[in-house]
N, C-alpha and C positions, 0 to 999 in steps of 0.2 A: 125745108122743114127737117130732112133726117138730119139736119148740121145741128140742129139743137138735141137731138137724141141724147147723145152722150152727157150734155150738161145737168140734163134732165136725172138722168140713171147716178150722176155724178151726186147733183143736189138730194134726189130721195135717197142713196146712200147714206151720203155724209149726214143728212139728218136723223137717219135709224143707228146707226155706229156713234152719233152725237150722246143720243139719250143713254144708250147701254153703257158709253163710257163716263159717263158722269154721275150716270147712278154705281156704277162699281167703285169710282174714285170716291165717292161722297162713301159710300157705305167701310170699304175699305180704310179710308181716314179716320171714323167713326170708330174701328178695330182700333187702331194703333191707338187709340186717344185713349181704350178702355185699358191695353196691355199695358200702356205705360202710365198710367193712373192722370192722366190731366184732364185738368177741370172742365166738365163737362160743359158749362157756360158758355164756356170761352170753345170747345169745340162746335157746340151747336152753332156759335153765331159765325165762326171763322170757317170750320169744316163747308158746313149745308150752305152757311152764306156762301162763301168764293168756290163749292162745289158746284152748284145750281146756278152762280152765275159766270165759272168757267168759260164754257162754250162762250158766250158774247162777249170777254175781255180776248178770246181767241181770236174770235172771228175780227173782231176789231183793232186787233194787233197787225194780222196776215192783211185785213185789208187796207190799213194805210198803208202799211210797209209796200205794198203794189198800187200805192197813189189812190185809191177811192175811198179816201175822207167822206165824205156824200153814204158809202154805206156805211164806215163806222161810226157816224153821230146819228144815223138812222136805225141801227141796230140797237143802238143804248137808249135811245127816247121810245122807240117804238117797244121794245122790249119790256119798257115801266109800262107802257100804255098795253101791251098784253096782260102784265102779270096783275093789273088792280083790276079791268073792267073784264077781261077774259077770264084769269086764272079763278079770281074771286068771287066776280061773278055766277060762273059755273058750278064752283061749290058751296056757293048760297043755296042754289037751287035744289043741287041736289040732298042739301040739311044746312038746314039757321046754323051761325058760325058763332058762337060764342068768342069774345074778345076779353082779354087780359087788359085790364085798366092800365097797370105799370106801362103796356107796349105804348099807349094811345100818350103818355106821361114822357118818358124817354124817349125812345125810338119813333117814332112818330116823330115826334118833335123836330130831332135830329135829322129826322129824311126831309121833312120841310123844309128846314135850314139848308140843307145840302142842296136841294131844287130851286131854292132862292137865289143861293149862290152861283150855281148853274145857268140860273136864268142871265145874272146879270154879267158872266162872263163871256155867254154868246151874244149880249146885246150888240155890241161893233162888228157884228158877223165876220169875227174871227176868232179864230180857235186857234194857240199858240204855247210855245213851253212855260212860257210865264201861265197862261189860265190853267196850264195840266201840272203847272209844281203847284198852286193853287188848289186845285182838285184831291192830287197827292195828299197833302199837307193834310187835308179833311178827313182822308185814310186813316192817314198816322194817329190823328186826335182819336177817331172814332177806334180805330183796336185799342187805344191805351187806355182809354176809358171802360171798353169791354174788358182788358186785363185787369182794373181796378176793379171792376165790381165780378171778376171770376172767383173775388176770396171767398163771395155767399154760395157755399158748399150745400145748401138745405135741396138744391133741386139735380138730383142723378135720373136726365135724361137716358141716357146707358146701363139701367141698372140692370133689364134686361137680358142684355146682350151681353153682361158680366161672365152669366152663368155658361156661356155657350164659347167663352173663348179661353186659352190660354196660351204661356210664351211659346210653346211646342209650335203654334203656327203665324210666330211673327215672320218668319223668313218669305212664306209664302203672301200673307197680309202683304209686305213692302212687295214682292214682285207685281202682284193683284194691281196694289194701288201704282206702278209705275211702268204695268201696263194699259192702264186705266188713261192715267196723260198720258202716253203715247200715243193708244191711240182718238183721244178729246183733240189732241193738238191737228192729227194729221185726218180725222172728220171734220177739224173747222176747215183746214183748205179746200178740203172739199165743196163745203159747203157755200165758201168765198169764189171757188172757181168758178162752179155751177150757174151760182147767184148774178153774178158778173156777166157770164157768157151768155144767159137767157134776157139779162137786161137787155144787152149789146144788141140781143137778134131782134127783140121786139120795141127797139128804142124806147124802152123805160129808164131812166135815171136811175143812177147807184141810189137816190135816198131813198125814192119810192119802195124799192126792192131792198134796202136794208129796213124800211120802215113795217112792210110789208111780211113777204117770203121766209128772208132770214129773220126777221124777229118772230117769228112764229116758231123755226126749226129752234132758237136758241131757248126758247122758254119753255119748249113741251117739257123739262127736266123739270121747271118748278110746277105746273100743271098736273105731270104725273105725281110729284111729291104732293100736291096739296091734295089730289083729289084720291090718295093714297090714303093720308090722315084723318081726311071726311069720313070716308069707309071705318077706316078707324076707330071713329069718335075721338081722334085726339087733335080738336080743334083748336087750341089753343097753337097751335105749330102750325097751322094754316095762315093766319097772316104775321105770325111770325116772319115765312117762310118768304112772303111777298115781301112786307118792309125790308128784310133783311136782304135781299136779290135784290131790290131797287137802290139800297143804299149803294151796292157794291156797282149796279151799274151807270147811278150819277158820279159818283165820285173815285172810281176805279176804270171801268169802263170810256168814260168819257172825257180822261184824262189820256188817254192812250193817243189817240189821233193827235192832237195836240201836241206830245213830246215825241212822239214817231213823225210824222210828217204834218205840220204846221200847216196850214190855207187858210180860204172861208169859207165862211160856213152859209151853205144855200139859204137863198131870200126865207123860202118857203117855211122851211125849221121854226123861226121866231114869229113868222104871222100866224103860221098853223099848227104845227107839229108841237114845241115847248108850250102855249097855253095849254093843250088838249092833257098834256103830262101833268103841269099844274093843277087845273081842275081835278083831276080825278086825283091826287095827291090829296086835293083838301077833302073832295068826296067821299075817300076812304075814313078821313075821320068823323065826317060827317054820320054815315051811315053805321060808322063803328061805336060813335058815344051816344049813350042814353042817360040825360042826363036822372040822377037818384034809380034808375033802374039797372036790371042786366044790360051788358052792353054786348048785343046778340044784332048779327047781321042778318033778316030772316031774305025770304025767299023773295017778296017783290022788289027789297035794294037791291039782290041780283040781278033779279030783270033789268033793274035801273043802268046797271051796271054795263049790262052784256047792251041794252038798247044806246047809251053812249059810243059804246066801240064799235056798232053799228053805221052809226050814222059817219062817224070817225073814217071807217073803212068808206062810207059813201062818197064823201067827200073828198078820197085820195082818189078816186079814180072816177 
């Protein structure tokens, strides 16, 4: 047992140095985006998107690159399946979420699209460069489409944060933020080491534990962001925050094992693991549209929520 020790101290490290550097990275970006006047839109969605879902294109990077495909497609499935039944969930509960109709209209839609696509790329349970230029390719569309619609200037998320900065501390802002991925980069290995090494000891499989462990350590960044905004009251950033983190980890995230090191993809994934992602994909707009009414998530769809990923986690083990 002390031979797991270290992986241990390894993984709750790389997860506490996870959260701190991605909130500095996200907040730091957020800076540079006000000193140098670009559109807020397009920061919100690119910034706080591929900020908060950093950590799991990390961790899924470092982990194919060392052969455990198994935890990189367990980290990006598992990870959507935290952030709608968990992350959501939880701040149902703790206040009704009010939903932006636009998000359920575009975005929404678009994450759908992406999880369909998804689905029927893992169907031959294989994951390959061809399915992750594929994946790729759904990036590309999806930022050019967020650059087309960044020309609607009417919404300055940053306007805030205006008053509080100027170019006197851009020099420091880029060091911040490039300390920030240094160290996101060098908490994922951590956190890939860890994760690995406690499978190994307790013969769990790489997807259980990327589905598991590491999708838990990578999402606490959207977790704390949402349940930051709840406090808040600025719910409309709350599943913002979700759709936008799952976009980047269907079609960013889960293109990475694929072009880094090609396999297949465990039986398990497509019997169990991708519908459960599915479902709570269409649940989230289920619970989000009303129709002719507010489209307000109150507190028992959370339960609903948090009781699916429940059972979800029962079922893994």
């Amino acid at each position: 047992m002390p031979d797991i020790l270290l992986p241990i101290i390894a993984l709750l490290s790389g997860f506490a140095l996870l959260i701190w550097s991605a909130d500095e990275f996200t907040e730091n970006g957020a800076k540079i985006a006000n000193i140098f006047k670009v559109s807020p839109l397009v920061i919100g969605l690119l910034i706080f998107g591929f900020g908060t879902s950093a950590p799991e294109m990390l961790v899924s990077g470092l982990a194919a690159m060392e052969g455990n495909t198994g935890l990189s497609i367990g980290n990006a499935i598992g990870s959507n399946i935290f952030n709608i039944a968990l992350v959501l969930g939880i701040s149902a509960i703790i206040a009704p979420i009010e939903v932006q109709k636009d998000i359920l209209k575009k975005e929404w839609l678009f994450l759908m699209f992406a999880t369909v696509v998804a689905g029927a790329l893992l169907w031959d349970r294989q994951l390959d460069e061809i399915d992750g230029m594929i994946l790729i390719s759904l990036l590309i569309l999806f930022l050019t489409y967020t650059l087309k619609t960044s020309k609607d200037k009417s919404h300055h998320e940053f306007d805030d944060l205006a008053q509080t900065i100027d170019k006197s501390q851009t020099t420091k802002t880029w060091f911040m933020l490039f300390v920030g991925l240094v160290v996101l980069i060098s908490s994922a290995k951590l956190v890939v080491w860890g994760g690995v090494e406690i499978a190994q000891a307790f013969g769990v499989s790489d997807l259980i534990i990327g589905l598991t462990v590491v999708a838990l350590g990578t999402s606490l960044p959207e977790l704390a962001v949402s349940i930051t905004s709840v406090l808040k009251k600025q719910y409309e950033m709350v599943v913002g925050n979700v759709i936008g983190s799952n976009l980047f980890n269907t079609i960013a995230v889960l293109a990475i094992p694929g072009l880094i090191h090609p396999s297949a993809v465990p039986e398990d994934v497509m019997s169990r693991d991708y519908p459960v992602m599915l479902l709570l994909t269409v649940l989230l707009f289920i619970v989000s549209y009303k129709f002719g009414k507010k489209h307000i998530i109150n507190r028992f769809e959370g339960f609903v929520l948090i009781s699916v990923f429940s059972l979800y986690m029962w079922q893994l083990f």
